[in-house]
PDBQT receptor file of N, H, CA, C and O in Angstrom, charges set to zero:
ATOM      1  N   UNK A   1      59.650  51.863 -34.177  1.00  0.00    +0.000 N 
ATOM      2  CA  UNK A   1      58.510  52.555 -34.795  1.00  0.00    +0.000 C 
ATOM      3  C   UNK A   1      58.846  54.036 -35.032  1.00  0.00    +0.000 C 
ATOM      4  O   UNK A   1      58.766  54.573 -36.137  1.00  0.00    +0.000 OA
ATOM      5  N   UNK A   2      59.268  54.711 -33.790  1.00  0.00    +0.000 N 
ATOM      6  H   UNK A   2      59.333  54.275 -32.892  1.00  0.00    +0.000 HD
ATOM      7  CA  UNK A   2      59.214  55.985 -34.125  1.00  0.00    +0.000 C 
ATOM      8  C   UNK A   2      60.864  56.618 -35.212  1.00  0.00    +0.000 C 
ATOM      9  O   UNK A   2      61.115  57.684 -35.774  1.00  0.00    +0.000 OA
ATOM     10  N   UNK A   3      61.894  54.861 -35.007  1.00  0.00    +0.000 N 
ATOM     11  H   UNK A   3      61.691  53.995 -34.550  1.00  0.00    +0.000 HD
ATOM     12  CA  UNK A   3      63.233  55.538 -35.818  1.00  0.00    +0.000 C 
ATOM     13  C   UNK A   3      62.445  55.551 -37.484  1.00  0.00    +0.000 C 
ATOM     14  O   UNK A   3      62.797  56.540 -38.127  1.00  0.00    +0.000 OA
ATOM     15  N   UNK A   4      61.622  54.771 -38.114  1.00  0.00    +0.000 N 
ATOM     16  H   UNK A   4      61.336  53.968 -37.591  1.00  0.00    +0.000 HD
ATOM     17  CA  UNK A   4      60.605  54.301 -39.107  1.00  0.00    +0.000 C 
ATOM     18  C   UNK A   4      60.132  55.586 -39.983  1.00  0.00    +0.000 C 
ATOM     19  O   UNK A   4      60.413  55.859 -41.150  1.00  0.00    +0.000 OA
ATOM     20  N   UNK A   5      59.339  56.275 -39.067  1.00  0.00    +0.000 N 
ATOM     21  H   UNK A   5      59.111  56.054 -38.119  1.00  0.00    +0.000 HD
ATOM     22  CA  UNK A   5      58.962  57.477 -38.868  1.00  0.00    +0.000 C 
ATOM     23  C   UNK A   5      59.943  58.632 -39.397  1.00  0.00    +0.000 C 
ATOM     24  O   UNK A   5      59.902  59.357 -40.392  1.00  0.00    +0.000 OA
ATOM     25  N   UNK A   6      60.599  58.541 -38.614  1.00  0.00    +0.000 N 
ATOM     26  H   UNK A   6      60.631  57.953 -37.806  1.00  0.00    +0.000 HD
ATOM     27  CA  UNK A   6      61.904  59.858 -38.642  1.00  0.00    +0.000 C 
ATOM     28  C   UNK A   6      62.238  59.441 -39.967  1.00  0.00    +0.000 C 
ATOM     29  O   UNK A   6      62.387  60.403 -40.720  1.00  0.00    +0.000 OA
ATOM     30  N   UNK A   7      62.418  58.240 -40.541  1.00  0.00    +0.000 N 
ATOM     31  H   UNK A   7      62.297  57.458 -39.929  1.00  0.00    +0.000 HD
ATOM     32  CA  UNK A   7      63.414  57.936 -41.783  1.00  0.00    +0.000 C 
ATOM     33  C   UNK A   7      62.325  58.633 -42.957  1.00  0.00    +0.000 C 
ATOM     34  O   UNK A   7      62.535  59.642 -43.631  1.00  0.00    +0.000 OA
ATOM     35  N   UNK A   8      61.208  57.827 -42.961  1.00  0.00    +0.000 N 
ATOM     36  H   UNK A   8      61.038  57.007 -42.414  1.00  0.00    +0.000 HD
ATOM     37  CA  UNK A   8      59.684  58.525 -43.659  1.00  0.00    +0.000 C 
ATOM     38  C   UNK A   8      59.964  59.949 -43.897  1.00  0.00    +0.000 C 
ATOM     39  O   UNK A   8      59.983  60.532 -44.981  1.00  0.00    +0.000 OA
ATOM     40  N   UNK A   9      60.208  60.489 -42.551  1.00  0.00    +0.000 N 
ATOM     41  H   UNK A   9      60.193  60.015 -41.670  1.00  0.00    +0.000 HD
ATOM     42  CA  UNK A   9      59.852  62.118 -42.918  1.00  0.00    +0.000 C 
ATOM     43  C   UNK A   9      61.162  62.686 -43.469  1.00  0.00    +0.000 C 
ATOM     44  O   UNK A   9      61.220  63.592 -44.300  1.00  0.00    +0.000 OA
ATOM     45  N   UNK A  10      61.816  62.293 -43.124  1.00  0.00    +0.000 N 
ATOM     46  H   UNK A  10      61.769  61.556 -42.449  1.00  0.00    +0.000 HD
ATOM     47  CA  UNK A  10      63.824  62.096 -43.964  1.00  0.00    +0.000 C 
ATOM     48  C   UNK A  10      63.749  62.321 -45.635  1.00  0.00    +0.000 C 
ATOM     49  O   UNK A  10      64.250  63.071 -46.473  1.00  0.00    +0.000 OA
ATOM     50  N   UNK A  11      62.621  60.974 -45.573  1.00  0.00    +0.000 N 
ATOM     51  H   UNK A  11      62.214  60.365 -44.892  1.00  0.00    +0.000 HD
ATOM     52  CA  UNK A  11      63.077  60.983 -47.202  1.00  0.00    +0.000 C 
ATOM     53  C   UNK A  11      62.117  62.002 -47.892  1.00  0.00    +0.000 C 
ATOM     54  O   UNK A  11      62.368  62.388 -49.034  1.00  0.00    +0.000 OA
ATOM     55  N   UNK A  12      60.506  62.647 -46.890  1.00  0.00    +0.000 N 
ATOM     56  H   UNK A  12      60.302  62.334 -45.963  1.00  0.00    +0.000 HD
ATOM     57  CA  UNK A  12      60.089  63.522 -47.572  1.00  0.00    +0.000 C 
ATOM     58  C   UNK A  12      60.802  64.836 -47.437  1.00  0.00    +0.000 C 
ATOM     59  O   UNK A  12      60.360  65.702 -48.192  1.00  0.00    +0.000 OA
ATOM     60  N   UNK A  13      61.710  65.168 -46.728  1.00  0.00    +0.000 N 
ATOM     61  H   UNK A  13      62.069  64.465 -46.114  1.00  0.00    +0.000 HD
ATOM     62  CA  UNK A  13      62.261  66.538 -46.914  1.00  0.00    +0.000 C 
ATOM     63  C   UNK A  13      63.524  66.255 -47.594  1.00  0.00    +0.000 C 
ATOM     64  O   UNK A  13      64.062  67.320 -47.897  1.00  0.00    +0.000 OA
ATOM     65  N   UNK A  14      64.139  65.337 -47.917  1.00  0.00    +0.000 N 
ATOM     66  H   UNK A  14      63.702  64.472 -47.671  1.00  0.00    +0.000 HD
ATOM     67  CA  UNK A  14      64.893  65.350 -49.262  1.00  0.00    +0.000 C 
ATOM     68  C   UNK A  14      64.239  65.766 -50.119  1.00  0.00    +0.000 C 
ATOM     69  O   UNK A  14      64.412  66.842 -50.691  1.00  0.00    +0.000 OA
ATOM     70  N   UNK A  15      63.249  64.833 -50.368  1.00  0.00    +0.000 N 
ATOM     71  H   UNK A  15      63.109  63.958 -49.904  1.00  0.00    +0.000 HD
ATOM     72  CA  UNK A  15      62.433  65.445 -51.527  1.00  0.00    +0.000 C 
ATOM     73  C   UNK A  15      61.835  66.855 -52.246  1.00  0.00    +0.000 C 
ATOM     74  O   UNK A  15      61.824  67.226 -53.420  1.00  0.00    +0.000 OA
ATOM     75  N   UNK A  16      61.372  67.429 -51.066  1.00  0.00    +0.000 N 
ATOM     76  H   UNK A  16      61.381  67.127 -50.112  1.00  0.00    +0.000 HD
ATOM     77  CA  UNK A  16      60.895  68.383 -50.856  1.00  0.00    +0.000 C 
ATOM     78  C   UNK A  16      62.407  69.584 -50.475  1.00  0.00    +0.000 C 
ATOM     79  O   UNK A  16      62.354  70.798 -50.282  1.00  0.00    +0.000 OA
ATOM     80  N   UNK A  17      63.367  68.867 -50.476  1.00  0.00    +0.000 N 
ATOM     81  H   UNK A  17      63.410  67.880 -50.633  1.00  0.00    +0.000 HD
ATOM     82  CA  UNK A  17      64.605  70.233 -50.885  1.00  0.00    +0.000 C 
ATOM     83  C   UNK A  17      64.991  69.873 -51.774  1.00  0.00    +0.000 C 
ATOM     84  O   UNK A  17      65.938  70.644 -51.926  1.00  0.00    +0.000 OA
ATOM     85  N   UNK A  18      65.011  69.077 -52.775  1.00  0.00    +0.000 N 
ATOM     86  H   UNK A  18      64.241  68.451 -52.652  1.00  0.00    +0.000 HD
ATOM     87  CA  UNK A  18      65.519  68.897 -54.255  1.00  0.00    +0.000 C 
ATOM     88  C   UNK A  18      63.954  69.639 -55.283  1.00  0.00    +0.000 C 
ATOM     89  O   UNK A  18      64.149  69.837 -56.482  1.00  0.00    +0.000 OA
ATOM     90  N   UNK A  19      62.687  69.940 -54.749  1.00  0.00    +0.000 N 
ATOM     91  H   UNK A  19      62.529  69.779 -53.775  1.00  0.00    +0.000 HD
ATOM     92  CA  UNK A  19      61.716  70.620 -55.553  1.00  0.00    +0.000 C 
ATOM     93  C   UNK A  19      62.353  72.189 -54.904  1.00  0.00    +0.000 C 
ATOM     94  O   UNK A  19      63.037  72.870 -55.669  1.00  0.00    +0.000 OA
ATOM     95  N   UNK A  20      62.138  72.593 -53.764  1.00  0.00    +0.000 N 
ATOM     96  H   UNK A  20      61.583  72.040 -53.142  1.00  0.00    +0.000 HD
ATOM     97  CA  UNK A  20      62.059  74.014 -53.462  1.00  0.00    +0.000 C 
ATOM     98  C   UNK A  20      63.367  74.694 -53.072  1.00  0.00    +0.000 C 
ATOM     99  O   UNK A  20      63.783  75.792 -53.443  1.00  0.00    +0.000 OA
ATOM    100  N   UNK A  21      63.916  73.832 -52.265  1.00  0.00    +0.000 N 
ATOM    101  H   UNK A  21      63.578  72.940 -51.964  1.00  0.00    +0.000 HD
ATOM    102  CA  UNK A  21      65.448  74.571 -52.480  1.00  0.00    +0.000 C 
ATOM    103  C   UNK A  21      65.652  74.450 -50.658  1.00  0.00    +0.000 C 
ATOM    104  O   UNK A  21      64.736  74.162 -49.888  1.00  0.00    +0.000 OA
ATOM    105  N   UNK A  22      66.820  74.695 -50.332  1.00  0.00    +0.000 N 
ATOM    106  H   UNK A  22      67.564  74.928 -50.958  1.00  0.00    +0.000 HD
ATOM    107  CA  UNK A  22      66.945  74.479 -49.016  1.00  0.00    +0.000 C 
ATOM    108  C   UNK A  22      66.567  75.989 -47.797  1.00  0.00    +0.000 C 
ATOM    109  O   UNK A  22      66.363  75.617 -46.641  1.00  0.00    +0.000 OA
ATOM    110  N   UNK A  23      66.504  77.154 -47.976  1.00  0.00    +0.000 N 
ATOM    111  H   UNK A  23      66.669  77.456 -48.915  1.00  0.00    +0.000 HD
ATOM    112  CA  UNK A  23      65.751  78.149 -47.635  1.00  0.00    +0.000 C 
ATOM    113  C   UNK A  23      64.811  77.793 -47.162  1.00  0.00    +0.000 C 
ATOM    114  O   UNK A  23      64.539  77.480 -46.003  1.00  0.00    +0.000 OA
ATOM    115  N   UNK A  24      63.817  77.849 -48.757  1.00  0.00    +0.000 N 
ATOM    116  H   UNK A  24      64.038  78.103 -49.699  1.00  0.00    +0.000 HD
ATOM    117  CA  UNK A  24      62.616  77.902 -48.497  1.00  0.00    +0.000 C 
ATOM    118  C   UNK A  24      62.041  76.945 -47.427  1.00  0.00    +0.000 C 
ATOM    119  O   UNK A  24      61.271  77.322 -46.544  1.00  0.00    +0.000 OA
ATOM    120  N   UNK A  25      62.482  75.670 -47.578  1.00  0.00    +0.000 N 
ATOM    121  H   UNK A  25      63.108  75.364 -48.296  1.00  0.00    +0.000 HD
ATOM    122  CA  UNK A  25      62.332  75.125 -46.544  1.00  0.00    +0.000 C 
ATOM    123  C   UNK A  25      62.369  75.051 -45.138  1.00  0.00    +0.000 C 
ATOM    124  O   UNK A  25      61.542  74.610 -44.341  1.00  0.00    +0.000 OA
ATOM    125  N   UNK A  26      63.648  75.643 -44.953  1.00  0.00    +0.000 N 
ATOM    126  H   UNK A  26      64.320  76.002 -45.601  1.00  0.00    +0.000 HD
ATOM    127  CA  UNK A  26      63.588  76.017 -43.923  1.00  0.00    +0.000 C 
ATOM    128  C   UNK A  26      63.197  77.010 -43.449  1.00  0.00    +0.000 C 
ATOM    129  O   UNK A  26      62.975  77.018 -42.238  1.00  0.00    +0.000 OA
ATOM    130  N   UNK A  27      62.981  78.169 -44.220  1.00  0.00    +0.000 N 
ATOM    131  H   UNK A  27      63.161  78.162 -45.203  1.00  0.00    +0.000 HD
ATOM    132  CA  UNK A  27      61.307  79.234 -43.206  1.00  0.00    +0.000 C 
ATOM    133  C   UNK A  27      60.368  78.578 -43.043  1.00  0.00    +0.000 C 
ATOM    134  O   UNK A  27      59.638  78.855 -42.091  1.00  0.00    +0.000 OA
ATOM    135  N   UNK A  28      60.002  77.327 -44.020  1.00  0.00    +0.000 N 
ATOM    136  H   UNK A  28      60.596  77.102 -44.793  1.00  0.00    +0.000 HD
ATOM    137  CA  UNK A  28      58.788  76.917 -43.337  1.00  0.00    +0.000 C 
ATOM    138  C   UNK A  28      59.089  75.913 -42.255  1.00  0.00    +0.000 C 
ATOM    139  O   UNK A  28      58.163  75.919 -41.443  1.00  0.00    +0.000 OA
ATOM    140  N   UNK A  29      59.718  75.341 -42.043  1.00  0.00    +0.000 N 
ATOM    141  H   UNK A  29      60.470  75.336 -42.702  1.00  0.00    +0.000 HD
ATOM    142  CA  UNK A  29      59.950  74.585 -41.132  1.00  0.00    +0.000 C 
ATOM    143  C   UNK A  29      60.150  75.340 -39.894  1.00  0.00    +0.000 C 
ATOM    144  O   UNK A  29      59.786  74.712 -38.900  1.00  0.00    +0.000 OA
ATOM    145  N   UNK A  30      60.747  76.809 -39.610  1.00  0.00    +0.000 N 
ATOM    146  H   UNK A  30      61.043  77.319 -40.418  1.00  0.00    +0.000 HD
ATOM    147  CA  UNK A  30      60.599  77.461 -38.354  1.00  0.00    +0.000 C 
ATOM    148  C   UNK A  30      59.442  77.946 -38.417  1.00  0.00    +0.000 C 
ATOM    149  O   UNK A  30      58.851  78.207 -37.369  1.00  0.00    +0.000 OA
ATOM    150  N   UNK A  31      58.907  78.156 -39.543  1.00  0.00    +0.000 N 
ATOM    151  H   UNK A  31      59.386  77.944 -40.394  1.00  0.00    +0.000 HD
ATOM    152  CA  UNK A  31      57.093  78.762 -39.406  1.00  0.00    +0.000 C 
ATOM    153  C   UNK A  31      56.461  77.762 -38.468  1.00  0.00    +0.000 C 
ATOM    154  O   UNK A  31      56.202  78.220 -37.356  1.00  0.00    +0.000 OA
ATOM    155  N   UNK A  32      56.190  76.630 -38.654  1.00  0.00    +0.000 N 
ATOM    156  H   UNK A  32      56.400  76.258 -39.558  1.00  0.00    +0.000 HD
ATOM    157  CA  UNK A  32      55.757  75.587 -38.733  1.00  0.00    +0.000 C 
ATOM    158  C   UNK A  32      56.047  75.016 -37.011  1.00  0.00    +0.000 C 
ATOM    159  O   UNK A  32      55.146  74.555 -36.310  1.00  0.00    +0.000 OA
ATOM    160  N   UNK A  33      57.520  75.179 -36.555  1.00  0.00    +0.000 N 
ATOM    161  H   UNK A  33      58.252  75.554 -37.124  1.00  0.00    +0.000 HD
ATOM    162  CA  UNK A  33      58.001  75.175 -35.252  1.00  0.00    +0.000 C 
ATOM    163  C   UNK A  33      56.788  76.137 -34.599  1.00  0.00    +0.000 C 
ATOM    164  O   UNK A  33      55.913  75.692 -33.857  1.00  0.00    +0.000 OA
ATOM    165  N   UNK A  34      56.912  77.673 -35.055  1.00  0.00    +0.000 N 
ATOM    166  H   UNK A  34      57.623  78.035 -35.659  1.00  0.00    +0.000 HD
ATOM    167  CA  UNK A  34      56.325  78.364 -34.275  1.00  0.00    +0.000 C 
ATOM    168  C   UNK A  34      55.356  78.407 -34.125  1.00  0.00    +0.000 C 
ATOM    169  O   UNK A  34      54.954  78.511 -32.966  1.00  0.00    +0.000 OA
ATOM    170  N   UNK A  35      54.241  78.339 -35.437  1.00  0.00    +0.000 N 
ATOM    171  H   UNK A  35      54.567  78.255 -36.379  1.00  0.00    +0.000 HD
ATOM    172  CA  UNK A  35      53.042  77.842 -35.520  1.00  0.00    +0.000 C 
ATOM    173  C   UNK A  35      52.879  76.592 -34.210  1.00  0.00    +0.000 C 
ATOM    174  O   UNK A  35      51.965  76.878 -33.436  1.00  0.00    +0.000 OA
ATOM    175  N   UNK A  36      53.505  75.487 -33.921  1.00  0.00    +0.000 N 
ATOM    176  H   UNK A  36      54.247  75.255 -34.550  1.00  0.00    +0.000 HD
ATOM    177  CA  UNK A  36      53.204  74.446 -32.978  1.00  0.00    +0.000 C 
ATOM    178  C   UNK A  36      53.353  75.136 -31.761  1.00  0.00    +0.000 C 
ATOM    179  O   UNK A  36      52.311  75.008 -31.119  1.00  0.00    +0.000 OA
ATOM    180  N   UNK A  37      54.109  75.749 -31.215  1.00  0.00    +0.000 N 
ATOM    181  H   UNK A  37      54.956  75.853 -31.736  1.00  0.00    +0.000 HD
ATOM    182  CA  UNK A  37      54.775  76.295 -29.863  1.00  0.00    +0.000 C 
ATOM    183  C   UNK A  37      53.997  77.152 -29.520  1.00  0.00    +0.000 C 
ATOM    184  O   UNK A  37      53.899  77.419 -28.322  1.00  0.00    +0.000 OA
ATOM    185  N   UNK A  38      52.965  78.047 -30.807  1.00  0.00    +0.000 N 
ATOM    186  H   UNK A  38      53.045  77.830 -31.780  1.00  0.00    +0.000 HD
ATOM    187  CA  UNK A  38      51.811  79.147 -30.096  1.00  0.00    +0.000 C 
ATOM    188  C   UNK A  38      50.813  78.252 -29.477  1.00  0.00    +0.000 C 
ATOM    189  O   UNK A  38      50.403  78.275 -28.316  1.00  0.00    +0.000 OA
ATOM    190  N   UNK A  39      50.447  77.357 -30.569  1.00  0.00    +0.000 N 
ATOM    191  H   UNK A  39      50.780  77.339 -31.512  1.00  0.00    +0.000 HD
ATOM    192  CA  UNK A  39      49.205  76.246 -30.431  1.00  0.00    +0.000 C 
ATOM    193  C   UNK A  39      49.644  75.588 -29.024  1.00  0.00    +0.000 C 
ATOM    194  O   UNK A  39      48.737  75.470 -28.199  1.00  0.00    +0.000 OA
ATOM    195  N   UNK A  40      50.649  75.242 -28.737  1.00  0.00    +0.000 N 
ATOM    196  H   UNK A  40      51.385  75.338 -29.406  1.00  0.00    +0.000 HD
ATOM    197  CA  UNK A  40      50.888  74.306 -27.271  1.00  0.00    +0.000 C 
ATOM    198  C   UNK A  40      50.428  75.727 -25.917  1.00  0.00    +0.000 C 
ATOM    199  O   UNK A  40      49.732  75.591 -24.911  1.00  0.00    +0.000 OA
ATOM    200  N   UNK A  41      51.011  76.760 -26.339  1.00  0.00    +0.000 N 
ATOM    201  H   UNK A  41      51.576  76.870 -27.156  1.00  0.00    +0.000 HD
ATOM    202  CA  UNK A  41      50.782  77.679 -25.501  1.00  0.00    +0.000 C 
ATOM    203  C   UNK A  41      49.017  77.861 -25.041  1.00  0.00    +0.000 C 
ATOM    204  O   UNK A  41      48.415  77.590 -24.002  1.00  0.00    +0.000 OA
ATOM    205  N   UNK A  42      48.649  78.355 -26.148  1.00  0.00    +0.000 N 
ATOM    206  H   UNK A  42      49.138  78.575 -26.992  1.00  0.00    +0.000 HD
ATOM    207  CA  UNK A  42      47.188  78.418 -26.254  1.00  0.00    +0.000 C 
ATOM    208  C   UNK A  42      46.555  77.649 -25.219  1.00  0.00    +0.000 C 
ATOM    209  O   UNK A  42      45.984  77.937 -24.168  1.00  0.00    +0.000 OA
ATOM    210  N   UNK A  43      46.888  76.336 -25.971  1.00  0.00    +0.000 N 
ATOM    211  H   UNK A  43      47.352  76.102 -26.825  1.00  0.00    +0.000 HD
ATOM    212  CA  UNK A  43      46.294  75.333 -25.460  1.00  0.00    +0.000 C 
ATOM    213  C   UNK A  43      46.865  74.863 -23.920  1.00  0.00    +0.000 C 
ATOM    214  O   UNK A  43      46.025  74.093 -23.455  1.00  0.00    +0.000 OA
ATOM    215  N   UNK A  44      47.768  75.015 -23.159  1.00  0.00    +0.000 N 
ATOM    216  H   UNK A  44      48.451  75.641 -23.537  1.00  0.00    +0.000 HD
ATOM    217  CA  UNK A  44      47.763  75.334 -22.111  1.00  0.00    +0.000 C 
ATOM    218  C   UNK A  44      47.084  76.383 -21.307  1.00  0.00    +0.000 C 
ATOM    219  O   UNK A  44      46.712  76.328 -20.135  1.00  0.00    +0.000 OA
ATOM    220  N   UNK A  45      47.002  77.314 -22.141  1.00  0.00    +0.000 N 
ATOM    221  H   UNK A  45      47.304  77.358 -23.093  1.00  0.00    +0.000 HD
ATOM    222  CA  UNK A  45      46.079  78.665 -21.353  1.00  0.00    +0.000 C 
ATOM    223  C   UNK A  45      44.844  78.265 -21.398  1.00  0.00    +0.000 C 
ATOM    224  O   UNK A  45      44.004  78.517 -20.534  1.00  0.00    +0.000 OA
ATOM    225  N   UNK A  46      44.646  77.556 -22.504  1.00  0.00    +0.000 N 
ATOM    226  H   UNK A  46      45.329  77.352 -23.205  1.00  0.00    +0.000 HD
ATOM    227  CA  UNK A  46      42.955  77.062 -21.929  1.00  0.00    +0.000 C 
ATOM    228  C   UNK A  46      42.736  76.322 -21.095  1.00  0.00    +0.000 C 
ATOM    229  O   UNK A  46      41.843  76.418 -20.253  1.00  0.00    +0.000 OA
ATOM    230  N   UNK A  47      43.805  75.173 -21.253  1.00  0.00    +0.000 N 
ATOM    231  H   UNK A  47      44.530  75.095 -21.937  1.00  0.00    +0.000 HD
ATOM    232  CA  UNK A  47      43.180  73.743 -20.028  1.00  0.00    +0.000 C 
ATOM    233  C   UNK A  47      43.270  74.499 -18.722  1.00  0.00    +0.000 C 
ATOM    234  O   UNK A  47      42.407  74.213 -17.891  1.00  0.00    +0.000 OA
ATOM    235  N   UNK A  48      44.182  75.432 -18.392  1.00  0.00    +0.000 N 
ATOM    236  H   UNK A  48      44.883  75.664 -19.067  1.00  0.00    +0.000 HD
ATOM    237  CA  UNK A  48      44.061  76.384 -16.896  1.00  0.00    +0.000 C 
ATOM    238  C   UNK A  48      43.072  77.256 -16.974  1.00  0.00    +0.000 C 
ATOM    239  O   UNK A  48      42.462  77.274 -15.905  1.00  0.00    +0.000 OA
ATOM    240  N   UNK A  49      42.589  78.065 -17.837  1.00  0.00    +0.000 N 
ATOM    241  H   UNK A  49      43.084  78.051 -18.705  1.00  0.00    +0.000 HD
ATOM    242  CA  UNK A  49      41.459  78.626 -17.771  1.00  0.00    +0.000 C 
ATOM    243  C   UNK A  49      39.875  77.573 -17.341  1.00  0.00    +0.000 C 
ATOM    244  O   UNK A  49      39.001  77.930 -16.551  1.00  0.00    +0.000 OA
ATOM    245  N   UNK A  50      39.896  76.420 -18.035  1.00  0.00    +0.000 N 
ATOM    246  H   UNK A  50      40.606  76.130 -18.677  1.00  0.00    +0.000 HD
ATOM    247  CA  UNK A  50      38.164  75.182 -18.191  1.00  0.00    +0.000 C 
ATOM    248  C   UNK A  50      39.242  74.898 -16.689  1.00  0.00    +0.000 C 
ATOM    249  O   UNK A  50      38.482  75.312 -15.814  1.00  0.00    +0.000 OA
ATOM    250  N   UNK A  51      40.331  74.512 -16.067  1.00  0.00    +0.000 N 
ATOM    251  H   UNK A  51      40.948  74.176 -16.779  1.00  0.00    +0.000 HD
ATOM    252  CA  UNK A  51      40.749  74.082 -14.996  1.00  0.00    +0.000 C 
ATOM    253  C   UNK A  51      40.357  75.334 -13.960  1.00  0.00    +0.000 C 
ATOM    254  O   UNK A  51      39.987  74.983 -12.840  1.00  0.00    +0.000 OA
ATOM    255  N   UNK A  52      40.392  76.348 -14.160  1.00  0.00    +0.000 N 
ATOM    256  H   UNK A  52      40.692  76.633 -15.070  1.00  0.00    +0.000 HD
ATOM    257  CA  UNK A  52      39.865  77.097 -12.772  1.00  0.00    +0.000 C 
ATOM    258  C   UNK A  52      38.263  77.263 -12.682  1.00  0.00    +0.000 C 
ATOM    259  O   UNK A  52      37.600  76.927 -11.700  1.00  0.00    +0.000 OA
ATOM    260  N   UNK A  53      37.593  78.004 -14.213  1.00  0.00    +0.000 N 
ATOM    261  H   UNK A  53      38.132  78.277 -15.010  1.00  0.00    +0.000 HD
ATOM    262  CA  UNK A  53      36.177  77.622 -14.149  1.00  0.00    +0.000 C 
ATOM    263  C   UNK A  53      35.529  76.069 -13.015  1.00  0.00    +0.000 C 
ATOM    264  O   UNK A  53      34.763  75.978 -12.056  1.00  0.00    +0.000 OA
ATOM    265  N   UNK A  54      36.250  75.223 -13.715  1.00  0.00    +0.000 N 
ATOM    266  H   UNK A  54      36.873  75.296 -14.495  1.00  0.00    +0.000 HD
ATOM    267  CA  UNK A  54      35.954  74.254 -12.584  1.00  0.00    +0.000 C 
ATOM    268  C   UNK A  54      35.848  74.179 -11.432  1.00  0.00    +0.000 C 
ATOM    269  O   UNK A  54      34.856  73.805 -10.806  1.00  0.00    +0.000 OA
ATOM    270  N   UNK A  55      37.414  74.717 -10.800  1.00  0.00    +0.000 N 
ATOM    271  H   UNK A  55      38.220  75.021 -11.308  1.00  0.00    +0.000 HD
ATOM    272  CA  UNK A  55      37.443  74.837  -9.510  1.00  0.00    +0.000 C 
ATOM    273  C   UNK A  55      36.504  75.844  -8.228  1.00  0.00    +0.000 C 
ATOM    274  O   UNK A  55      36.211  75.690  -7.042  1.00  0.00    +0.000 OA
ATOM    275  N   UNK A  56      36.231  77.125  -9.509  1.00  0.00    +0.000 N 
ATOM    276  H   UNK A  56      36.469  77.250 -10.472  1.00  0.00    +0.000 HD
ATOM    277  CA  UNK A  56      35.700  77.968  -9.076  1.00  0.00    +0.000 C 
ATOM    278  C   UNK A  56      33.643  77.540  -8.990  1.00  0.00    +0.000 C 
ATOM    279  O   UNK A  56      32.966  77.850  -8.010  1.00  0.00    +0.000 OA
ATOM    280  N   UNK A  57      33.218  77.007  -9.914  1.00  0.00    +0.000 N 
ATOM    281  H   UNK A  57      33.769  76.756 -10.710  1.00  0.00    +0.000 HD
ATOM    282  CA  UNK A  57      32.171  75.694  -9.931  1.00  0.00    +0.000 C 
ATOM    283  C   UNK A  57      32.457  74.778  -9.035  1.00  0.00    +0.000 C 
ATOM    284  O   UNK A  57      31.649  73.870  -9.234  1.00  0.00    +0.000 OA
ATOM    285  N   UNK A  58      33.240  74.463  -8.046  1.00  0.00    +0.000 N 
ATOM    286  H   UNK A  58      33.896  75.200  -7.885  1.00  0.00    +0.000 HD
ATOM    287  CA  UNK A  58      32.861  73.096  -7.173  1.00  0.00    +0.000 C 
ATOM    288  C   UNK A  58      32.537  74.347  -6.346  1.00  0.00    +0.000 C 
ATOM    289  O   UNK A  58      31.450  74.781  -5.963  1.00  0.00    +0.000 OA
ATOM    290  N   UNK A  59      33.637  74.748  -6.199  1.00  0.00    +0.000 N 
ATOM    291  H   UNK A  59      34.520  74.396  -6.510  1.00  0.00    +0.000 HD
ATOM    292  CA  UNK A  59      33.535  75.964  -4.876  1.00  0.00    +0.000 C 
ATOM    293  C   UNK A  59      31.977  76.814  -4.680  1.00  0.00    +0.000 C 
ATOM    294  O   UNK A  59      31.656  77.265  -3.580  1.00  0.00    +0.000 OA
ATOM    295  N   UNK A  60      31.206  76.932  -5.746  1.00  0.00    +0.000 N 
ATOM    296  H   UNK A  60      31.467  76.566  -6.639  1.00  0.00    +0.000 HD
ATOM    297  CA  UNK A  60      30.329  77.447  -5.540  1.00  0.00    +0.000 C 
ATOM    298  C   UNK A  60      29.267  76.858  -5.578  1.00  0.00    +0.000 C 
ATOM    299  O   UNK A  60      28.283  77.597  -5.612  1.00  0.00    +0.000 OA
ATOM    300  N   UNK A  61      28.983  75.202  -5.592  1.00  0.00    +0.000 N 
ATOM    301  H   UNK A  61      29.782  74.602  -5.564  1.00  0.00    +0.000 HD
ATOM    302  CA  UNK A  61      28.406  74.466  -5.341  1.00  0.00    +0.000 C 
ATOM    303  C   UNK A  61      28.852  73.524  -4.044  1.00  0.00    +0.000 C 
ATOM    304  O   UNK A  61      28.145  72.579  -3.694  1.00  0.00    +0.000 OA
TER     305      UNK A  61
């Protein structure tokens, strides 16, 4: 399933470097890395942030 996948997205970035060129692509593709890696961050800082609210809510109940 997931080799399926990989081939899928294979043949859309062929595609997509025979329209834009191989560069361009690839800034967006590290945009795109980094864009994900803030979002994972984030989103770890929150589940520990709603994770201590909690803790700090049992504790005070």
């Amino acid at each position: 399933m997931h080799l399926l996948i990989f081939i899928v997205l294979l043949f859309f970035l062929i595609g997509a470097l025979e329209e834009v060129g191989f560069f361009d692509l690839l800034a967006a593709l590290i945009h795109l890395s980094f864009c994900l890696m803030f979002l994972m961050i984030g989103l770890g800082f929150a589940g520990l942030l709603v994770f201590g609210f909690v803790e700090i809510f049992k504790s005070i109940l």
